[in-house]
C-alpha positions, 0 to 999 in steps of 0.5 A: 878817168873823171866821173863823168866819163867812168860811169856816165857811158856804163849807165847810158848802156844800162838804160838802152838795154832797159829801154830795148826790153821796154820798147819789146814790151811796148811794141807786144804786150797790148797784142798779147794781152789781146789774144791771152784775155777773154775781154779784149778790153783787158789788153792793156792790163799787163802793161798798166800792172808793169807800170803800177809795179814799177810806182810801188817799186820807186819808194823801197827802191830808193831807200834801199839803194840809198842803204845798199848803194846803187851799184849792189841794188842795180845787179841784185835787181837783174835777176828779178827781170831774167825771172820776168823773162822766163815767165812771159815766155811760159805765159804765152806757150800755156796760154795763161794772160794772169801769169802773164800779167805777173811776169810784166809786174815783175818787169815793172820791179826792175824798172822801177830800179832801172829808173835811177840811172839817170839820177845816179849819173846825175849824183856821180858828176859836178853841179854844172854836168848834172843836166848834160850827164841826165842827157848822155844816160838817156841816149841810151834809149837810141839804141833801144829804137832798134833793139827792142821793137825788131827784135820783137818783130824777128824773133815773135814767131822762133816758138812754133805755136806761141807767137811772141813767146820768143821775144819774152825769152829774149828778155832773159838774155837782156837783163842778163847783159845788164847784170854784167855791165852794172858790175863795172860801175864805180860809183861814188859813197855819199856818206861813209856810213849810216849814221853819218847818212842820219846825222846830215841835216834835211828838211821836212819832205812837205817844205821841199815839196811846196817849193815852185820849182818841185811842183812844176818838175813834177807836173811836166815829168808825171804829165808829159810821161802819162800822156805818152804812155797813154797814146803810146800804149793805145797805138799798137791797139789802133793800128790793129782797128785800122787793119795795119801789119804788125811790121807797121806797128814795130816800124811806128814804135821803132821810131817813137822810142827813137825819138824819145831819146834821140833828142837826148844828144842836145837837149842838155845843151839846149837847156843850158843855151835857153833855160829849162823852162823853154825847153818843157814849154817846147815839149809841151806844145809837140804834145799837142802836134801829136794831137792834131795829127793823130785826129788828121787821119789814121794812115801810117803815115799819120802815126809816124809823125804823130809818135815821133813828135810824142817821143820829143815831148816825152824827151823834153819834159822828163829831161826837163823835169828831172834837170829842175828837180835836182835844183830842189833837194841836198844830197841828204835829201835825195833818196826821198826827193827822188823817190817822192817824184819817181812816185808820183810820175809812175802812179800817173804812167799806171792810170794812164796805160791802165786807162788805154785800153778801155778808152781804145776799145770803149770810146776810140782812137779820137777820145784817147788823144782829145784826153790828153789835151787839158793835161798838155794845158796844164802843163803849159800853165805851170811853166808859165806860174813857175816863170812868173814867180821866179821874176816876181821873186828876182824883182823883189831881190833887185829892190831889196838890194837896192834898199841896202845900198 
């Protein structure tokens, strides 16, 4: 059995049980934050720590696994989200939104591990299956559409009195089936030993950082994830305002998290056929559909639409900006190129979610999504930098060459 075929499958069920979990957790932890918090502006709090625990995480996580090997780092990392489980259930039955909130953080832990799944399918296959492999992992996350928010939605009440303490311990049981299927991964050693991994030649982080293509993965990745986190997040919170069910609001983020990661089946391909940066500059432009739609009105209807064209740009733009990050470092550098961009992106996911909550309740629906346009810009404008600066730089090697001749 090839590589790609050993380990690609393994990790793409890896990243639909952390998605199912993550979906769980998106669908409920602004509604439990809500009803645990006495300032109803801190809702959102948990879900901010999750994700700034998961950017303090990706540096050590990195390092450690480039050490330790991915597979050992993987399944140590398991028991850390069945404790998260466990604690969120208690958190919820005893009231308590700060136990809570560590609960969530220690989510963040895991995922900040969990996160490398799709650079370790990248890192187990061939130079030209790096950005099919990238895909296959995250459609795992289609699964995860299904799991995560019904599962919310059915066992929210299975606890008399905790609503939702039910769907936490459900957690336990997930990372549980994770720590099982990580153990069958066979994933291959880069270098045999410590100081071979020391030996190998690298360039200073900063040389590898200034490169146009580093700098372009990073603002598609960091932006096109923060602007999703922050509508996402604030999406339970608006549909609450407007008076929806709860069973809207699970419906709505059942097919956001679908569509996050169901494009995953062609988006390797489409950036094959038509180059990656096509594809971000697509991503970026469905960013700014959910936009105009979430301003066009608040029924159900509205959100649908809105989340589901959010969920391709996400796709888009972290698929797209991970498939170019991996044309920017060598194999000695990965551990700190992976880590220096899963940083930056998470730091960015942190300020977003963070910011959600209070923007929701401060300044409302129409401000959240007004202020993810100059990002979604932005992100606009670099592509098109980086796609001036590749044909300025082919044109100079034509005229060079023709020189020689």
């Amino acid at each position: 059995m090839t590589p790609f075929y050993r380990n690609v499958p393994v990790l793409a069920i890896a990243q639909s049980l952390m998605m199912s979990a993550n979906s769980l957790i998106v669908a409920s932890a602004a509604l439990v934050g809500a009803m645990l918090a006495e300032d109803k502006s801190l809702a959102t709090l948990p879900l901010a720590i999750q994700f700034i625990a998961t950017m303090l995480t990706t540096i050590p996580a990195s390092l450690l696994m480039d050490r330790i090997g991915r597979k050992t780092a993987f399944m140590l990392v398991t028991l850390v989200g069945m404790t998260a489980g466990a604690l969120a259930t208690w958190a919820i039955i005893t009231d308590s939104f700060w136990l809570f909130a560590c609960a969530t953080g220690l989510v963040g832990v895991f995922n900040g591990f969990g996160n490398y799944y799709r650079f370790a399918a990248a890192d187990a296959v061939d130079e030209s299956l790096k950005g099919r492999a990238i895909s296959w992992v995250m459609i795992g996350g289609v699964i995860a559409a299904f799991i995560g928010p019904n599962l919310a939605n059915h066992t929210r009440e299975l606890i008399d009195g905790a609503t939702f303490a039910g769907s936490y311990a459900a957690l336990v049981l997930i990372y549980l089936l994770s720590l099982v299927i990580t153990a069958s991964l066979k994933l291959p050693h880069r270098f045999h030993n410590v100081m071979e991994h020391d030996m190998a030649e690298q360039r200073p982080l900063g040389e590898i950082m200034r490169q146009p293509k580093f700098i372009v993965a990073v603002i598609c990745a960091m932006f096109g994830y923060g602007v999703m986190s922050l509508v996402m997040t604030a999406t339970p919170l608006a549909m609450d305002h407007h008076h929806h069910h709860f069973d809207d609001t699970a419906f709505v983020i059942q097919w956001h998290v679908l569509a996050m990661f169901a494009p995953s089946f062609f988006t390797g391909e489409l950036i094959r056929r038509f180059g990656v940066s096509r594809i971000m500059g697509t991503g970026a432009l469905l960013g700014l559909a959910c936009v105009v739609l979430n301003l066009a009105g608040t029924s159900v209807a509205h959100f649908w639409w809105a989340l589901v064209a959010l969920g391709i740009s996400w796709n888009f733009l972290f698929i797209g900006g991970t498939t170019l990050l991996t044309e920017t470092y060598r194999q000695a550098e990965r551990a700190k190129v992976q880590a220096a961009n899963d940083f930056i992106v998470f730091t960015t996911v942190a300020v977003a979610s963070l910011s959600a909550g209070y923007l929701q309740y401060s300044y409302g629906w129409q401000t959240v999504n007004l202020g993810v346009v100059p990002l979604l810009l932005l992100i606009l404008a670099s592509i098109a930098w980086l796609t001036l600066t590749q044909h300025r730089s082919s044109q100079r090697g034509a005229v060079e060459m023709q020189g020689r001749e």
